[in-house]
C-alpha positions as a printed Julia matrix, in Angstrom:
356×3 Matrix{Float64}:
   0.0    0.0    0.0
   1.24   3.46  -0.91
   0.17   6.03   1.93
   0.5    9.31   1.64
   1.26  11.35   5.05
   1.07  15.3    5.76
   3.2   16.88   8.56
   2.35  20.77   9.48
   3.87  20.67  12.62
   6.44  19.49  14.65
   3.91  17.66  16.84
   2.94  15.35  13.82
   6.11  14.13  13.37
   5.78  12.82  16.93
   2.58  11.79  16.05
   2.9    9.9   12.91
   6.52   8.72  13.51
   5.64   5.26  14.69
   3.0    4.74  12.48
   5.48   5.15   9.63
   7.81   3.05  10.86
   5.14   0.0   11.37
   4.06   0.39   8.04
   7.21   0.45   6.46
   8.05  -2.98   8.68
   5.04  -4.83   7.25
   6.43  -3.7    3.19
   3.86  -0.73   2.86
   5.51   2.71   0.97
   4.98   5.66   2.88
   5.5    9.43   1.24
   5.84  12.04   3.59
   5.22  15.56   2.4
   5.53  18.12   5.23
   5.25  22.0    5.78
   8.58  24.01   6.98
   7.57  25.26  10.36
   9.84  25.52  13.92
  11.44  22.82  14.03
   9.64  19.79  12.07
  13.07  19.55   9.63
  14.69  19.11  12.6
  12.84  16.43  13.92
  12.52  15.18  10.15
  15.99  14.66   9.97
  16.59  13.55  13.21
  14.48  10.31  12.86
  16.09   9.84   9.24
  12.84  10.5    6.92
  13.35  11.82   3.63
  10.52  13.88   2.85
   9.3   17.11   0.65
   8.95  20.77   1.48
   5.58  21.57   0.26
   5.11  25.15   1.77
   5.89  27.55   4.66
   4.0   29.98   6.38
   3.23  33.25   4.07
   3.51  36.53   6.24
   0.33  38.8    4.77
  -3.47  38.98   4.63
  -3.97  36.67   1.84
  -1.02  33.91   3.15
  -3.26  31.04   3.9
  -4.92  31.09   0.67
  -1.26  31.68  -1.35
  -0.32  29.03   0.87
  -3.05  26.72  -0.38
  -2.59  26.74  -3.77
   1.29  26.25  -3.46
   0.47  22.87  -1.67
  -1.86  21.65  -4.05
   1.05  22.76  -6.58
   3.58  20.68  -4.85
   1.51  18.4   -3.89
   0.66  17.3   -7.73
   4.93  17.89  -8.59
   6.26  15.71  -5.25
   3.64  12.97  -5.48
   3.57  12.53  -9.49
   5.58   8.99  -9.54
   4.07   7.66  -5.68
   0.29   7.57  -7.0
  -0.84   7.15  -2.9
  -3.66   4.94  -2.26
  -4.61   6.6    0.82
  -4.07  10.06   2.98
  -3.29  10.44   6.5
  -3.05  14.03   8.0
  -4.34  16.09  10.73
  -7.25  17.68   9.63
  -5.71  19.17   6.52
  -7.95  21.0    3.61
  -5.25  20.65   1.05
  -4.23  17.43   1.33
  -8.25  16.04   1.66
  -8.93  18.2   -1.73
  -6.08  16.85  -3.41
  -7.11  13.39  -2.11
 -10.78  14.0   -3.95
  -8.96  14.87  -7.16
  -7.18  11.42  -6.86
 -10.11   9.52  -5.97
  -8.36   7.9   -2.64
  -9.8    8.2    0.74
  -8.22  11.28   3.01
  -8.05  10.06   6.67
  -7.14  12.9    9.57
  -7.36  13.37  13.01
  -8.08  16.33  14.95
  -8.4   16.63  18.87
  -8.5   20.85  18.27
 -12.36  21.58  18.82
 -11.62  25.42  18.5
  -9.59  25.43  15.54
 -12.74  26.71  13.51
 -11.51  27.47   9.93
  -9.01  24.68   9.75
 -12.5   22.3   10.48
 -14.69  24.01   7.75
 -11.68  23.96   5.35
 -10.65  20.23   6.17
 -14.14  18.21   7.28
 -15.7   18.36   3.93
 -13.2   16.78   1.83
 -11.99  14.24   4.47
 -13.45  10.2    4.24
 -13.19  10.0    8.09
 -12.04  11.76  10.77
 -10.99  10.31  14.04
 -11.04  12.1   17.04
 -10.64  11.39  20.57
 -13.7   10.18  22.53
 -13.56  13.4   24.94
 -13.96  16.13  22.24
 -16.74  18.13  22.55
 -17.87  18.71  18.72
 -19.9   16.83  16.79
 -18.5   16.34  13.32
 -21.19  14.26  11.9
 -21.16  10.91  10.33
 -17.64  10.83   9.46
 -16.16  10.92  12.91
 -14.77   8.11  14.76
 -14.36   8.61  18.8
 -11.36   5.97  20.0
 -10.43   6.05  23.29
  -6.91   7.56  23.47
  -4.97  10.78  22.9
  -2.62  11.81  19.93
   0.22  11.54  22.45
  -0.4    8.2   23.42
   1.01   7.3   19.47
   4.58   8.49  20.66
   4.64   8.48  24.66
   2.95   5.55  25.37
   5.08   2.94  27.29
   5.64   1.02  24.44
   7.36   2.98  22.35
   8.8    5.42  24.62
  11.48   4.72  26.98
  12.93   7.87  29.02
  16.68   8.46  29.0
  17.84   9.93  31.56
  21.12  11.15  30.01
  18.74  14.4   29.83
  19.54  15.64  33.09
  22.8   15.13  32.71
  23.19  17.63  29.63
  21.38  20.05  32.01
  23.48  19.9   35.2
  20.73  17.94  37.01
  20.43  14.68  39.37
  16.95  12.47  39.81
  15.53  14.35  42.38
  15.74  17.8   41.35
  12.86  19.92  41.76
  12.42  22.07  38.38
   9.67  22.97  36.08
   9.58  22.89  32.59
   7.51  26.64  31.65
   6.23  26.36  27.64
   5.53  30.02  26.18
   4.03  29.6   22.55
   3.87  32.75  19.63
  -0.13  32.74  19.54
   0.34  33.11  15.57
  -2.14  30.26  14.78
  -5.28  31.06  13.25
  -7.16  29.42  15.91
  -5.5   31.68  18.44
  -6.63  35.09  17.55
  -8.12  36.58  20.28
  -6.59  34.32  22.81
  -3.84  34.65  25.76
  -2.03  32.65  27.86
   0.54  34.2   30.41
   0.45  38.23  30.58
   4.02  39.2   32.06
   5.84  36.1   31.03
   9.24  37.95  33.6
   7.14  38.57  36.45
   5.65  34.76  36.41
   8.63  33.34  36.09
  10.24  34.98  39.48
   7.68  33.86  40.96
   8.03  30.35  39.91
  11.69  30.03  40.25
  10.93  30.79  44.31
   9.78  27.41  43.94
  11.86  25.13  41.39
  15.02  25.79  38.8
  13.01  26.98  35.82
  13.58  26.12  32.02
  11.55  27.5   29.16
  11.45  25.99  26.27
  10.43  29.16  24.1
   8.01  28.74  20.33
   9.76  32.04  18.99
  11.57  34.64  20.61
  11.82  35.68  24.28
  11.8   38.48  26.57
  15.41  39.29  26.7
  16.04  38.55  30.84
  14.66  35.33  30.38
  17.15  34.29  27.81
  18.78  32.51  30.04
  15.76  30.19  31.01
  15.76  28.99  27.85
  16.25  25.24  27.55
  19.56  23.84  25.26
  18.65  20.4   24.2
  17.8   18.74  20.62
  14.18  19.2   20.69
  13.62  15.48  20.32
  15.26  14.92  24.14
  12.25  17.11  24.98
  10.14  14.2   26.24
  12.86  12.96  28.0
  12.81  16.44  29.7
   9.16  16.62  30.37
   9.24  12.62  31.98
  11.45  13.96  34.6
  10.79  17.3   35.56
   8.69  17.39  38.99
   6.16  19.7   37.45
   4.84  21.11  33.84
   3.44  24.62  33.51
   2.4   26.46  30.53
   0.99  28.16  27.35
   1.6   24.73  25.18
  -1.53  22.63  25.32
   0.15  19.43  23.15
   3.39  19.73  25.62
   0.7   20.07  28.83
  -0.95  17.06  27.45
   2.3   15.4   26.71
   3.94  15.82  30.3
   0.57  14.53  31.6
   0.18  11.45  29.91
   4.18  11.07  30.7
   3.27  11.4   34.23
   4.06  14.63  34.89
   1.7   16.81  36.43
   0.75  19.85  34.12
  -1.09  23.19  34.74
  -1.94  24.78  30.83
  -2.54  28.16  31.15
  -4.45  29.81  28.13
  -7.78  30.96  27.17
  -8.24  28.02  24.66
  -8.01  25.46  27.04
 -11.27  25.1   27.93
 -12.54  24.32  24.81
 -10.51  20.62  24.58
 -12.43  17.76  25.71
  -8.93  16.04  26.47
  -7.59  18.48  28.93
 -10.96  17.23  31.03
 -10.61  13.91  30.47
  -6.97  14.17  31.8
  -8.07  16.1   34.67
  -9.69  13.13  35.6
  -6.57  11.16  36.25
  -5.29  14.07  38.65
  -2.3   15.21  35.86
  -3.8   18.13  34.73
  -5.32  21.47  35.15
  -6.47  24.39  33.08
  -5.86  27.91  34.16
  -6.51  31.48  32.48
  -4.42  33.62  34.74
  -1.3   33.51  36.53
  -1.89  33.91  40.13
  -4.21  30.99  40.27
  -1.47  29.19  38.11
   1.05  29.93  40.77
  -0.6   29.3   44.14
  -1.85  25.67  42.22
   2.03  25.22  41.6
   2.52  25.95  45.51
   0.11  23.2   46.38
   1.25  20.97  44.06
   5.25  21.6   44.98
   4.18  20.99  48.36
   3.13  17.41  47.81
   5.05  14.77  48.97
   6.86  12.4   46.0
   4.88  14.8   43.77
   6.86  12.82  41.0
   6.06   9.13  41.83
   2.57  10.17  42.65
   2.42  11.42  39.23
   4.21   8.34  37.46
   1.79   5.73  39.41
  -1.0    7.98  38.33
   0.55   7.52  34.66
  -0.25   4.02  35.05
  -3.54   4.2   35.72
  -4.0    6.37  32.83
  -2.3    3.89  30.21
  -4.17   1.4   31.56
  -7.57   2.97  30.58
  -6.45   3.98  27.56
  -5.7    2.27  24.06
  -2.42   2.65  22.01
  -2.96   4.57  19.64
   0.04   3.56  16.63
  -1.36   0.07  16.62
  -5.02   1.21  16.16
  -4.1    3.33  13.42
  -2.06   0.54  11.69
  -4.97  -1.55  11.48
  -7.36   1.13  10.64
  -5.01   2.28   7.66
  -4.03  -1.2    6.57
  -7.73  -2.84   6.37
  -9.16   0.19   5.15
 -12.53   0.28   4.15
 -13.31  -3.22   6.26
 -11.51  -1.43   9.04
 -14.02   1.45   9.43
 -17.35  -0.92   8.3
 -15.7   -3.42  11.24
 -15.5   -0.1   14.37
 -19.18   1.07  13.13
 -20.24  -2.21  13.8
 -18.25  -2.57  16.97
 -16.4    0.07  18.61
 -15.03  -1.51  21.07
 -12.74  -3.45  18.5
 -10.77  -0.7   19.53
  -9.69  -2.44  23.14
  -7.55  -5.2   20.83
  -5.24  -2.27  20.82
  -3.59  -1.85  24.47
């Protein structure tokens, strides 16, 4: 089977990395086309894909509409000798439209209920879109709820082992308290209008009074918290998030990622309570959602003050796994048996549980 896969971020990569390699294991041919943003060349290169540039971010008014038509462009040049029998992305308008001009089905997943345009631009031209069972939209006929989280493709325990060599690089010993602080640029489309964190300087002096803090920054900083920022390959960063004794931030994937690592997480941003996983999380005791920074801080002081806040979190982990499926697996055989696969779930969702 030749499968076609779309990478706009840096958090697909994560996402689709072990799904890639599975595929490629059983003899399947997998194209990956991918658009140039932070760091997903990085991570690109770092796992040893070859892939194609098919666009970057365009800077003015009319950008995402340039931007369209020079993936559909590259999409037709970069995929002329593959012919892909199928389309994976995350809910991705170009790639589904260029999949109905094929005539091959256009799979995606979302787990972003507020990302409004990229839903109206990507649902209509998708076959099926699969979403986890705690978001809060409807999306009609085509959606399929499984029981899992994106992150749980790339951090679940079997295919991510934590190396501690991490804290090491950083000057640190198990044990350490420290918290990881995400800022983000709030450049998205589905973040107009939104905040997280007001004074980034003042909020971190105040949490430094209660752990070593390091930032790990989407853009540019404030220039006296330079220093914060965190020096490591980007792909150590969930080896980074698995140990630190607490997560805070603007990043909702990296909140979700710590927590489902074990770690617990406070997200601070105006979106946040708009995701049915940050909830469902929240339900395990790893997570909490926060719009301002003094309730952000006095949670981190009651939190901090836990005992083993770190092996609390880690048995907590457990529980979490253990409730959930695993996700690569699931999406091997939903790809690989592809129309059956769908026909089978309708029929019996809980098909789903085959996949721990």
């Amino acid at each position: 089977m030749n499968v076609l896969v779309s990478v706009n971020h840096p958090a697909h990569v994560h996402l689709f990395k072990n799904f890639i390699w599975e595929m490629e294991k059983k003899g399947h041919e997998v194209h990956i086309v991918a658009r140039d943003k932070e760091v997903t060349k990085h991570l690109l290169n770092a796992y040893n894909f070859e892939y194609g540039i098919i666009s970057k971010k365009i800077e003015n008014p009319l950008g995402v509409s340039i931007e369209a038509g020079i993936r559909i462009l590259n999409l037709t040049l970069k995929t002329s000798k593959f012919h892909p029998e199928i389309t994976l992305s995350i809910t991705d308008g170009t790639i589904g439209a260029f999949s109905r001009v094929l005539g091959v089905p256009s799979i995606q997943f979302t787990d972003t209920e507020h990302a409004d345009l990229i839903l109206k631009t990507s649902v209509p031209f998708a076959d099926v879109i699969l979403t986890p069972m705690p978001f809060k939209r409807n999306l009609g006929k085509k959606q399929i709820r499984y029981n899992g989280y994106h992150e749980l493709a790339y951090l679940h325990p079997n295919y991510f082992k934590p190396d501690p060599s991490v804290l090491d690089e950083l000057g640190l010993s198990k044990g350490d308290t420290f918290i990881v602080l995400r800022v983000v640029s709030w450049t998205a489309s589905h973040d107009v209008g939104q905040k997280g964190i007001r004074n980034r300087v003042n909020f971190v002096k105040e949490l430094e009074k209660y752990g070593q803090v390091f930032i790990s920054a989407e853009g540019k900083l404030e220039r006296e918290l330079e220093k914060y920022r965190v020096k490591i390959p980007p792909e150590r960063m969930h080896d980074l998030l698995y140990y630190a004794t607490l997560y805070v931030g603007e990043g909702g994937t990296t909140a979700s990622e710590a927590a489902t690592l074990g770690t617990h997480s406070i997200h601070i941003s105006t979106t946040a309570k708009y995701c049915g996983v940050f909830y469902d999380i929240n339900r395990y005791g790893l997570l909490w959602i926060s719009e301002d920074e003094r309730s952000s801080i006095e949670l981190t002081k009651t939190l901090l003050g836990e005992n083993d806040l770190w092996g609390r979190g880690k048995k907590k982990r457990k529980k979490l796994i253990k409730s959930k499926i695993n996700l690569t697996p699931f999406m091997v055989w939903f790809i690989e048996n592809y129309p059956n696969s769908l026909k089978e779930f309708k029929e019996n969702p809980k098909i789903q549980y085959k996949f721990r």
